[in-house]
N, C-alpha and C positions, 0 to 999 in steps of 0.2 A: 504494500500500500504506500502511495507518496508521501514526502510531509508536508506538510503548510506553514512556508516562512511567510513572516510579515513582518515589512520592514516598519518600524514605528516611525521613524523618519521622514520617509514615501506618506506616512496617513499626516502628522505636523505640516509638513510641507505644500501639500496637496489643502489641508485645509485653511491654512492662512493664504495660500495665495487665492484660492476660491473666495473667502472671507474679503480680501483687499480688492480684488476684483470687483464684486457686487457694492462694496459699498462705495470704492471709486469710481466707477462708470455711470453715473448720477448727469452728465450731458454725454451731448453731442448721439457719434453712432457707440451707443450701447457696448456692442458686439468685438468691434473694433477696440476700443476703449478698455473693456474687461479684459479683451485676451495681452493687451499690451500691460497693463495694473499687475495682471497675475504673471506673466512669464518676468516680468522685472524683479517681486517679488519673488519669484520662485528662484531666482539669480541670486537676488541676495541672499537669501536665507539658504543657498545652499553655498556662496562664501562664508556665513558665517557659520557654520558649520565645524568648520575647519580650528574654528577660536574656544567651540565647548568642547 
């Protein structure tokens, strides 16, 4: 039978840039806006990574 990892990291990451995403895309195109909020985020927060 397989195992199941789960990277806790991947679920952190994933939900603050999800989280910074919705609450930064408040104008313009939405879509646009969110996926550039979240992948910045997800940039920094995976340098800082490197500091804990």
């Amino acid at each position: 039978m397989p195992d199941l990892t789960i990277n806790l990291w991947t679920l952190i990451l994933g939900a603050a840039s999800g989280l910074a995403a919705v609450l930064g895309a408040r104008t313009g195109n939405r879509l646009l806006m969110g996926a550039i909020i979240g992948a910045v985020t997800a940039a920094i927060l995976t340098i800082a990574r490197g500091y804990f």
